[in-house]
C-alpha positions in Angstrom: -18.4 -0.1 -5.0 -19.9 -0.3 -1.4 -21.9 -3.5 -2.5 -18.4 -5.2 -3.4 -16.7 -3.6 0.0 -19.5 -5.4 1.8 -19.0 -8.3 0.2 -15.7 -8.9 0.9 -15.9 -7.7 4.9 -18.9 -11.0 5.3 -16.2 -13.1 3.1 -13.5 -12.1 5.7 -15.7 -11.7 8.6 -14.5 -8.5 9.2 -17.2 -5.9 11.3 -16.7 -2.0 10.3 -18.6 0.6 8.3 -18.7 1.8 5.1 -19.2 5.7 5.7 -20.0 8.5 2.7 -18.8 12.1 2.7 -20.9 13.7 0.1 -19.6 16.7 0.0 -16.1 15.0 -1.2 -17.6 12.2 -3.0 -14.9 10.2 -0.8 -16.1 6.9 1.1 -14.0 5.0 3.4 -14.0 2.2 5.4 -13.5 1.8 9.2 -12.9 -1.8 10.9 -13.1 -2.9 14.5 -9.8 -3.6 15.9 -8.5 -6.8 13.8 -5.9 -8.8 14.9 -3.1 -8.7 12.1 -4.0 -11.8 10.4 -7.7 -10.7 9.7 -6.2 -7.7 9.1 -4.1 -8.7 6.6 -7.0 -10.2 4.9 -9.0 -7.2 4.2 -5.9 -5.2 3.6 -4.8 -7.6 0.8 -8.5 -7.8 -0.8 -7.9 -4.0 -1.0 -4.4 -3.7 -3.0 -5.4 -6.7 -5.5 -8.3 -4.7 -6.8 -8.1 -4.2 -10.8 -8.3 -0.4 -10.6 -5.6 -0.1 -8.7 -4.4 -0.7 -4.9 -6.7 1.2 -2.9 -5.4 3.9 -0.2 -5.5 2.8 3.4 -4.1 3.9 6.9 -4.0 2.2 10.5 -5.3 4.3 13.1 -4.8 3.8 17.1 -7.2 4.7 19.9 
């Protein structure tokens, strides 16, 4: 899964982190500040996935 996250943040050109809690086996994603339109484009890649749309939130500083 991370491999295929990757993938699509260099298709987008979209700078973050993949980050691994191994305690929960959960890993999420965290972006730079995006403007909405690059935004959208990472946000859309993540509800067309084939297992289902994935879980996302938008946090402010």
């Amino acid at each position: 899964m991370v491999p295929e996250v990757l993938n699509a943040m260099t298709e987008r050109v979209t700078k973050g982190q993949v980050i691994s809690d191994p305690s929960t086996g959960i890993a999420y994603l965290q972006t730079e500040v995006l403007p909405n339109g690059k935004l959208d484009k990472i946000t859309a890649w993540m509800d067309e996935r084939p297992e289902g749309k994935w879980f996302y939130k938008y946090f402010k500083k």
